[in-house]
C-alpha positions as CSV (number, residue, x, y, z in Angstrom):
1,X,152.0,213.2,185.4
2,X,150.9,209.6,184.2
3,X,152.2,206.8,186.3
4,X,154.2,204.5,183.9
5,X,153.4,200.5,184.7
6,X,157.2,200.0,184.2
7,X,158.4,197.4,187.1
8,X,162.0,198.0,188.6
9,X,164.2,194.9,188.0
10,X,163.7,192.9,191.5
11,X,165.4,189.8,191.9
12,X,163.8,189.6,195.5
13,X,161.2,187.4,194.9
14,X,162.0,186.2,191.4
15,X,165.7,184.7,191.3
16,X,167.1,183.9,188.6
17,X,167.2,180.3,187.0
18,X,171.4,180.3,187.6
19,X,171.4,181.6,190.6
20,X,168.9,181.8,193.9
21,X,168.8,185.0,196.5
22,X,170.0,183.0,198.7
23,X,173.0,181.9,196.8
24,X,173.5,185.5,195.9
25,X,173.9,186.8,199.2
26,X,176.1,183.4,200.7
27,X,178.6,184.3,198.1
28,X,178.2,188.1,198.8
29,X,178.5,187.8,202.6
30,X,182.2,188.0,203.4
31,X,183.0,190.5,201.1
32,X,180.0,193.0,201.9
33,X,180.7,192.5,205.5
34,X,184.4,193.1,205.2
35,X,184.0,196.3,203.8
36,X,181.0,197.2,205.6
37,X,182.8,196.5,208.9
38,X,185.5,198.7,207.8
39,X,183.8,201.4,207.0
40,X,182.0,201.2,210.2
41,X,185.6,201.2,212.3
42,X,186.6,204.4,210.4
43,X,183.3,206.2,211.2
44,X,184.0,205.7,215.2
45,X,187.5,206.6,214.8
46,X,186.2,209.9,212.6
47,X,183.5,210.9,215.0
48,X,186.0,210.6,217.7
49,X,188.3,213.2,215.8
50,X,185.0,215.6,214.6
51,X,184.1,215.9,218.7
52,X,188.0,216.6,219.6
53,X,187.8,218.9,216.6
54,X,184.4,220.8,217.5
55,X,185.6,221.0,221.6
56,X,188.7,223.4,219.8
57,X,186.4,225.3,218.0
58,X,185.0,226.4,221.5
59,X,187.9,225.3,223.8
60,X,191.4,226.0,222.0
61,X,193.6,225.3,224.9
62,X,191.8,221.7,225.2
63,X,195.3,219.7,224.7
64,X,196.4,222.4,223.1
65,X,200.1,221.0,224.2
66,X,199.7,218.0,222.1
67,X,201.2,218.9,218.5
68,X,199.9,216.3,216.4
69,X,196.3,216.8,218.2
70,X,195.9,220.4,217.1
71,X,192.9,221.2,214.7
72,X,194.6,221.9,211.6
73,X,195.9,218.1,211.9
74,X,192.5,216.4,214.0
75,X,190.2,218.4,211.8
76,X,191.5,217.0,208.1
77,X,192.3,213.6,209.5
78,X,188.3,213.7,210.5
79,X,187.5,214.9,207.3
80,X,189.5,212.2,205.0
81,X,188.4,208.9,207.6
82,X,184.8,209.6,207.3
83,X,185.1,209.9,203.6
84,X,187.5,207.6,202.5
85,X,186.7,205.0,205.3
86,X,183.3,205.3,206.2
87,X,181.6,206.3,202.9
88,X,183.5,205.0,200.9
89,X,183.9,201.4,202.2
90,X,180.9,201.3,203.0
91,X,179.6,202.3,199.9
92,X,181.6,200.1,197.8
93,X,179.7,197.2,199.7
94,X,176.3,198.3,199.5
95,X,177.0,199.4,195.5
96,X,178.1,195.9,195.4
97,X,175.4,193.8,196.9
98,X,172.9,195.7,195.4
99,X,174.2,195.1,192.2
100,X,174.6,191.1,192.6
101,X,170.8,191.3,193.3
102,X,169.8,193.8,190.6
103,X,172.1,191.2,188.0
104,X,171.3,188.2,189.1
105,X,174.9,187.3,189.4
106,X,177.5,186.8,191.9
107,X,179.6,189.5,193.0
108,X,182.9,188.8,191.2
109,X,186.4,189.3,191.8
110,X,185.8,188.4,195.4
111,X,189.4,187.8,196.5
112,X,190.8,190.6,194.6
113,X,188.4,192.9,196.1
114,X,189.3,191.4,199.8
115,X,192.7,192.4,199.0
116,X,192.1,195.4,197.6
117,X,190.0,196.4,200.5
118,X,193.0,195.4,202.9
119,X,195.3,197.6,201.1
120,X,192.7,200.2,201.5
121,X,192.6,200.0,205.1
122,X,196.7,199.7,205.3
123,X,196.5,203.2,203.1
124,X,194.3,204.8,205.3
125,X,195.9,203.7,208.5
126,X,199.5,205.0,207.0
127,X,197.9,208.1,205.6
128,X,196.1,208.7,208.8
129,X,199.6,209.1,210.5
130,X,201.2,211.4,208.1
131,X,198.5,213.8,208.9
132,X,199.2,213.5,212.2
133,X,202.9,213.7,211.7
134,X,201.7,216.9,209.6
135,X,202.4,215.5,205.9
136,X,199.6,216.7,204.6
137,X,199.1,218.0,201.2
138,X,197.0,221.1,202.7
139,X,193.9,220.8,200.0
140,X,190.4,220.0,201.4
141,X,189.1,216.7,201.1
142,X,193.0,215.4,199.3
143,X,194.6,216.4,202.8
144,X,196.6,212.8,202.4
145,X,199.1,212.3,200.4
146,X,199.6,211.1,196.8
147,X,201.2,208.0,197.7
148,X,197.9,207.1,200.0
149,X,195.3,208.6,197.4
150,X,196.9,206.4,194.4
151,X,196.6,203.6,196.5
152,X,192.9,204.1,197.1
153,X,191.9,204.8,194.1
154,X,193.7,201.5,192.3
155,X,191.7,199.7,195.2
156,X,188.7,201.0,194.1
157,X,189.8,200.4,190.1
158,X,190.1,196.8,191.2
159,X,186.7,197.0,192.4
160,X,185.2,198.6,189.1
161,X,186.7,195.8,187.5
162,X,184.2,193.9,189.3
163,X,181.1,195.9,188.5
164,X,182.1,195.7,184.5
165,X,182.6,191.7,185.0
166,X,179.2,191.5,186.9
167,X,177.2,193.8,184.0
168,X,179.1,191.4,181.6
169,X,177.9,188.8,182.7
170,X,174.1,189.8,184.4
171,X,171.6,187.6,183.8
172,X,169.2,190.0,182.8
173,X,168.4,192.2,179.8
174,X,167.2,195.5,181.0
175,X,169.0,197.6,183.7
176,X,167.1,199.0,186.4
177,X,168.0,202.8,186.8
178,X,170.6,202.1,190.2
179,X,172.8,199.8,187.9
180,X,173.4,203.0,186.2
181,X,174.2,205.0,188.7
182,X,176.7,202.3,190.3
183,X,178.4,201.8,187.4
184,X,178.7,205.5,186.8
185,X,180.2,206.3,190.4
186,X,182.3,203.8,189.7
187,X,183.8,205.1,186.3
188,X,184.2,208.4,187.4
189,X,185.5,208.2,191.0
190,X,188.9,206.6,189.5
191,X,188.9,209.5,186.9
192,X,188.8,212.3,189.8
193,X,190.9,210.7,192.2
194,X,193.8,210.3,189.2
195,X,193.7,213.5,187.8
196,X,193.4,215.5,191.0
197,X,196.8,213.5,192.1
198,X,198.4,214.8,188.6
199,X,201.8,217.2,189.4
200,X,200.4,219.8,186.9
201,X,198.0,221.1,189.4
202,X,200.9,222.7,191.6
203,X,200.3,226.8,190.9
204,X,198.0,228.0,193.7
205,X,195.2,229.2,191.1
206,X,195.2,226.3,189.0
207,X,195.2,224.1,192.7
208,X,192.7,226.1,194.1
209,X,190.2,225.4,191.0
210,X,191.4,221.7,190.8
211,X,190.7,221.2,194.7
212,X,187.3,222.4,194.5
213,X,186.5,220.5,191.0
214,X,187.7,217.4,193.2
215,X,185.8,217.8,196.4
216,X,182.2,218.4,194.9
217,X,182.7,216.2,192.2
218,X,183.5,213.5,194.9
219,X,180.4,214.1,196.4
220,X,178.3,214.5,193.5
221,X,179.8,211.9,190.7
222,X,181.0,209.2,193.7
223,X,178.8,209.4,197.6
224,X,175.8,210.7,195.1
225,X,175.0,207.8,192.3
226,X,175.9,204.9,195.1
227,X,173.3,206.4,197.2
228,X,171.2,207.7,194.8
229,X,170.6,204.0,193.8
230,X,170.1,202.6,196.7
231,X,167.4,205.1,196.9
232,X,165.9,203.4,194.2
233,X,166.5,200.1,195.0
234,X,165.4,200.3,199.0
235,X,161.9,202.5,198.8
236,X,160.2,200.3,195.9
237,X,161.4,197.2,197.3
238,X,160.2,197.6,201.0
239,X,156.9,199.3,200.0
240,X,156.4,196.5,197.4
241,X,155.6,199.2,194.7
242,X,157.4,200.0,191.3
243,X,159.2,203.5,191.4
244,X,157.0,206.1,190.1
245,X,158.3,206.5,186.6
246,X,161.2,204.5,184.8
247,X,161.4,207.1,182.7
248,X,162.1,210.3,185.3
249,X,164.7,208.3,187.1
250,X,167.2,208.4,183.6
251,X,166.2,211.8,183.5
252,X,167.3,212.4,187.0
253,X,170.9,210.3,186.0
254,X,171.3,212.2,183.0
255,X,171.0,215.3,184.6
256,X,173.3,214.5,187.4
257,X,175.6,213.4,184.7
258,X,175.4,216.3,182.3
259,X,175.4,219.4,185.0
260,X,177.1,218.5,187.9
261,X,180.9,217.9,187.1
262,X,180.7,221.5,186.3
263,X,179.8,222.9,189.8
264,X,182.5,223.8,192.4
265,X,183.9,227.0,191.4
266,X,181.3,229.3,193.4
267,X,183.6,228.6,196.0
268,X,186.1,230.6,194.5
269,X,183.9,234.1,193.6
270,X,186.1,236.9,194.1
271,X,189.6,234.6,193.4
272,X,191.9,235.4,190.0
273,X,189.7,232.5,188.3
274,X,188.7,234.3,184.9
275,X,185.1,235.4,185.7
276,X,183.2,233.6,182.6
277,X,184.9,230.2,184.4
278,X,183.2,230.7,187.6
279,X,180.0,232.1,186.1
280,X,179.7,228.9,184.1
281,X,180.3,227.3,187.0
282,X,176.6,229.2,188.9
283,X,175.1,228.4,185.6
284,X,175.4,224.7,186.0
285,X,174.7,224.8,189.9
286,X,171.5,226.4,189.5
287,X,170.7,223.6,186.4
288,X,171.1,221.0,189.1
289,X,167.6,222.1,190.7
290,X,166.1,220.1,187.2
291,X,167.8,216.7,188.1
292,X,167.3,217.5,191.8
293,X,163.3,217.8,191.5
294,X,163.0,214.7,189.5
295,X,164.4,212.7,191.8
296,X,161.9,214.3,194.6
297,X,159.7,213.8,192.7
298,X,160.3,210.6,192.0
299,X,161.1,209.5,195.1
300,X,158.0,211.0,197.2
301,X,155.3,210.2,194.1
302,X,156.3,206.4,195.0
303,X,156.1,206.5,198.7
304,X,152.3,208.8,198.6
305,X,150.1,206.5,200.6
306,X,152.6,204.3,202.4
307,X,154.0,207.2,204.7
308,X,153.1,205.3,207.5
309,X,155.2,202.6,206.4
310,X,158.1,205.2,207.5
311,X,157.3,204.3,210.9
312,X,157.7,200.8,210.9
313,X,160.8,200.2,208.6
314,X,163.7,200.8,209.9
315,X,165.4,200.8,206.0
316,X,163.1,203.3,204.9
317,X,163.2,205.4,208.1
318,X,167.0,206.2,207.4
319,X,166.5,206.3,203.3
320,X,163.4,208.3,203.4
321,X,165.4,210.9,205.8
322,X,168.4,210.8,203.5
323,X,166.5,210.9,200.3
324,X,164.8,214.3,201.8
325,X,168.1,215.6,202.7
326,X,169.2,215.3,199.4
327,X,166.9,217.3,198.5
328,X,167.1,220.0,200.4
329,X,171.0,219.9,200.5
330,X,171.2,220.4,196.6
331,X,169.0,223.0,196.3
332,X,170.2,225.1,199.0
333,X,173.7,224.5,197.3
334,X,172.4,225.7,194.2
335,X,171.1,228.8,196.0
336,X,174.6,229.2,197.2
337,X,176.2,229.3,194.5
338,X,174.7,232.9,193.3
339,X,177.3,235.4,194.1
340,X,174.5,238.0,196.3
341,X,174.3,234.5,198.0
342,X,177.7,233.6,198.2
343,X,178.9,237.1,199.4
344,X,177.3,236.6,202.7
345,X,177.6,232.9,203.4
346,X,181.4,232.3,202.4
347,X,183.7,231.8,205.1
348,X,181.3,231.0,207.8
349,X,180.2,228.2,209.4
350,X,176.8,228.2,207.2
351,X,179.2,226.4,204.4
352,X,180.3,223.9,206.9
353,X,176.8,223.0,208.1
354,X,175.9,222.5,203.9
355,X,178.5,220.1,204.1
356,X,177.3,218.1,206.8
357,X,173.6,217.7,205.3
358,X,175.5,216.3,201.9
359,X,177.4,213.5,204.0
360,X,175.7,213.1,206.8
361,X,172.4,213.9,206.5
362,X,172.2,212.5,203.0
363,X,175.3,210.0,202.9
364,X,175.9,208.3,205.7
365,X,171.7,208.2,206.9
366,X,171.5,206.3,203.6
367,X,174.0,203.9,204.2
368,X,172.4,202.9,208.0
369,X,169.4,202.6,205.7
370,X,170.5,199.9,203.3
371,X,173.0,198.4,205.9
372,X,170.0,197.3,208.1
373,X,167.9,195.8,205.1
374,X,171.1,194.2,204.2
375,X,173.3,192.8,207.1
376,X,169.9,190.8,208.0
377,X,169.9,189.0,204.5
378,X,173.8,187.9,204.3
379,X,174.1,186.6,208.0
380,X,170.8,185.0,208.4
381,X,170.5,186.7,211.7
382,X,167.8,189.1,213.1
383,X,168.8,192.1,214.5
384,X,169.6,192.0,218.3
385,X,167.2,195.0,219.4
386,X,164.6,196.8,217.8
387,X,164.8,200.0,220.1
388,X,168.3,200.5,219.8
389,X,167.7,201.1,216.5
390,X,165.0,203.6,217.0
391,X,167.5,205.2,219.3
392,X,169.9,204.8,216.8
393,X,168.1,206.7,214.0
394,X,166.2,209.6,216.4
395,X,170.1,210.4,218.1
396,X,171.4,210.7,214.8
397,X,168.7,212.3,213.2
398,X,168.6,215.1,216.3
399,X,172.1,215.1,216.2
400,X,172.8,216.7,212.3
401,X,169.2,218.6,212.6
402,X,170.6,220.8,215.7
403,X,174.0,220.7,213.9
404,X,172.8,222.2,210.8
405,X,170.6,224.8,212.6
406,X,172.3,225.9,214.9
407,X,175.7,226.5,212.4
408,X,173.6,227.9,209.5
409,X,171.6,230.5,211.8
410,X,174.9,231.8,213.6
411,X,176.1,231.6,209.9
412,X,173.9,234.2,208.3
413,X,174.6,236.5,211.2
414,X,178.2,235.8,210.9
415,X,178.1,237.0,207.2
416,X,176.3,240.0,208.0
417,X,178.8,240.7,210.3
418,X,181.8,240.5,208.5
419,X,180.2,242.5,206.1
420,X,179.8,245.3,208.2
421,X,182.7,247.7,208.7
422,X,181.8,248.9,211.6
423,X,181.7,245.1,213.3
424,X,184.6,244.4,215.0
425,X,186.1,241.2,213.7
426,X,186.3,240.2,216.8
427,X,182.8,240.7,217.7
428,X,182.0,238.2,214.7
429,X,184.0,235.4,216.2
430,X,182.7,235.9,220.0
431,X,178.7,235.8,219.0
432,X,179.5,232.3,217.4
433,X,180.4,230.3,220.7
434,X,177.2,229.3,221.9
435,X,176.5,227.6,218.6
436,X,179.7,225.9,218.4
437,X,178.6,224.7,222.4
438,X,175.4,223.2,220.7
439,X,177.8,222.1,217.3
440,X,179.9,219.5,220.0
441,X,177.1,218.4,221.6
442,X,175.0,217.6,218.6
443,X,178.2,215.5,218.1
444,X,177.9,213.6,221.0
445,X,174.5,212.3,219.9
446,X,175.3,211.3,216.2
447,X,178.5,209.6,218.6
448,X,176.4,207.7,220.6
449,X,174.8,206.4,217.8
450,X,177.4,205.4,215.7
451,X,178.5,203.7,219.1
452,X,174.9,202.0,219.0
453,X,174.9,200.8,215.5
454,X,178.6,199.3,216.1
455,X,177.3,197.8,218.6
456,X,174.0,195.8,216.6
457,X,176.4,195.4,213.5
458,X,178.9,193.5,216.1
459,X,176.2,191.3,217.7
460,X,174.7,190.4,214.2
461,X,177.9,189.4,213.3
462,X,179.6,187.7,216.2
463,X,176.6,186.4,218.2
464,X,177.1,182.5,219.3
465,X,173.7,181.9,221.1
466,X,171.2,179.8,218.9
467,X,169.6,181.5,216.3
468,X,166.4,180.5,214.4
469,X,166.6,178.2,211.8
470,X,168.0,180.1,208.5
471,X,164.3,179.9,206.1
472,X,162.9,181.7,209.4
473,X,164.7,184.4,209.4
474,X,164.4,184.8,206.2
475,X,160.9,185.1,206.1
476,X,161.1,187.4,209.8
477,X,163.4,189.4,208.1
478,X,160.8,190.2,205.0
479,X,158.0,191.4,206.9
480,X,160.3,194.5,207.1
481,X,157.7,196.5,209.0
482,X,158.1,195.1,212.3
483,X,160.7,197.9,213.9
């Protein structure tokens, strides 16, 4: 394929005549970092309920006594902080800053959004204790209730407010492939989280095919565009190379767009969902592997030659190793989704190790990506060690790698086991321990570095010993090869 000599919009080194980078990201600072920060207090929180949760998988009596600590209420809670906290706010401030560069324009709404993010925080705090309490709805991934999801999702409608203002008002003419997918994500996030809140949806079928809509959709039209364009913001601008082809990237969006808010019914094969439902359902899983390739393709036809870059960027270190994941995550879940596939896999822990690639491995290693390109650029600081982020990124990386192995090859066997009717179910359960040994103590290296990226983001932030002037970090901070 020809290499098109179309340049992503870069505001990097040419700011606009209103408005100077560094203006851009003075006004941007509080605001990303707010959000940023929060999203970074719900992830230790979360990964402190996913290792209680994964000790009971192994360990059931482990405070067993405790009501409100038992996994069907640490397990959800886990679940809805990581992606309502974590992701999510910390999405919503990378989406954000990455658009006020791409636009040329301030973010807008800034005090509306601080509110809305406080209210977002209050709603996940009182949310977080009705699952506790056990108030919860009993629906993967909309485990809080209404009142708490409503709340969220006006937050974020205050926030797409924002976006449409800042497009509005850009101070550019064309729009680089990521301000599509922002703007996508969020137009459609608002849309899921409404109608999935709808009292119509109360008949256990109908919920059933409504919870499943919600939770891939949530993934695939929300966690999926924001990351997706930082993808394509983060590799061309620290390589210092336009993306590949212009031209492949809308493909890529338009595919997304057109096949994916179809998927999520595979998970029901075998329930009273009509069968042509669920088939259409396959059909448009396994037309995911075209958008999916492009954006491989894309993706790695941009970085051939710079691998070694990889090594010395910490940015594209963590978005190279999401961008991959992302890959491979959506086209195993396309393989899934075939019901000689599905018959094996479902309802073993191969399922819950695909969910961990999507937002972990893909989500969450993207947004350590862009939050160490960015944090750098709004504080005027330099970050505090440049091994702890290695650590950082090879604990983490280890962490989900061992996770996802060991779950999905004690998965298979699983499957082939309950399949067998001459396999005690027992049996089935038994030969799982050892991987669910290895499942907690993956989590207690992805933990420790969560712990170690709170611990740079807190002494970028709320370091007092003299820093270097602010135009010399600045230009420390762009030779971005120096980790």
């Amino acid at each position: 394929m020809k290499k098109e000599n179309i340049k992503p919009v870069d505001p990097g080194n040419n700011p606009s005549p209103h408005y100077s980078v560094s203006e851009l990201d003075r006004k941007a600072r509080f605001v990303v970092l707010f959000l940023i920060m929060s999203g970074v207090f719900w992830l230790l929180l979360g990964t402190l309920l996913a290792l209680l949760a994964s000790v009971k998988m192994h360990l059931p009596e482990f405070l067993g006594n405790a009501g409100w600590l038992t996994f069907g209420r640490v397990r959800p809670l886990h679940l809805n902080t990581v992606v309502y906290g974590w992701s999510s706010l910390t999405g919503a401030g990378v989406a954000l800053w990455i658009l006020s560069r791409l636009l040329k324009i301030p973010i807008q709404l800034r005090g509306y959004i601080l509110v809305a993010g406080v209210i977002w925080n209050i709603s996940l705090f009182v949310g977080s204790i009705q699952i506790l309490a056990g108030f919860s709805r009993g629906i993967e991934w909309l485990e809080f209730p209404v009142s708490t999801m409503v709340a969220m999702v006006l937050c974020v409608i205050i926030i797409s407010a924002s976006v449409m203002q800042m497009i509005i008002m850009r101070n550019v003419k064309q729009l680089y492939v990521s301000v599509w997918y922002i703007l996508a994500a969020f137009l459609w996030f608002p849309l899921l989280g409404l109608v999935s809140s709808l009292p119509v949806f109360d008949t256990p079928t109908v919920q059933a095919g409504m919870n499943w809509w919600y939770a891939h959709n949530a993934l695939g039209l929300w966690f999926t565009p924001i990351c997706l364009a930082a993808a394509y913001y983060f590799i061309p601008k620290v390589l210092g190379r336009p993306i590949y082809s212009y031209g492949l990237s809308l493909l890529g969006f338009w595919g997304l767009a057109l096949f994916y808010n179809w998927n999520g019914f595979h998970h029901l094969i075998g329930s009273p969902l009509p069968t042509w439902f669920v088939t259409i359902s396959i059909s448009a899983s396994v037309m995911m592997v075209i958008p999916v390739v492009v954006v491989a393709v894309n993706h790695h036809m941009t970085v051939v030659g710079s691998f070694k870059a990889v090594k010395y960027s910490p940015t594209l270190r963590f978005v190279v190793f999401a961008a991959m994941s992302y890959t491979f995550v959506s086209l195993q879940g396309s393989m899934q989704s075939l019901r000689s596939v599905n018959e094996v896999i479902h309802f073993t822990h191969f399922v819950a190790a695909h969910a961990h690639i999507g937002m972990y491995a893909f989500v969450s290693m993207m947004l350590f990506g862009a939050c160490y390109y960015i944090i750098p650029r709004i504080t005027l600081r330099e970050w505090h060690s440049k091994s702890l982020i290695k650590w950082h990124f090879w604990l983490t990386a280890i962490g989900i790698i061992i996770y996802v192995g060991a779950l999905q090859f004690i998965g298979l066997f699983q499957g082939w086991s309950m399949n067998n009717p001459d396999v005690p179910f027992t049996d089935t359960v038994t030969m799982t321990i050892p991987y669910l040994v290895a499942r907690s103590a993956s989590g207690i290296l992805m933990g420790a570095g969560h712990l170690i990226f709170a611990w740079l983001l807190i002494k970028m932030v709320f370091r007092t010993s003299e820093q270097p002037a602010g135009a010399q970090v600045l230009d420390n901070i762009r030779k971005e090869f120096t980790v």
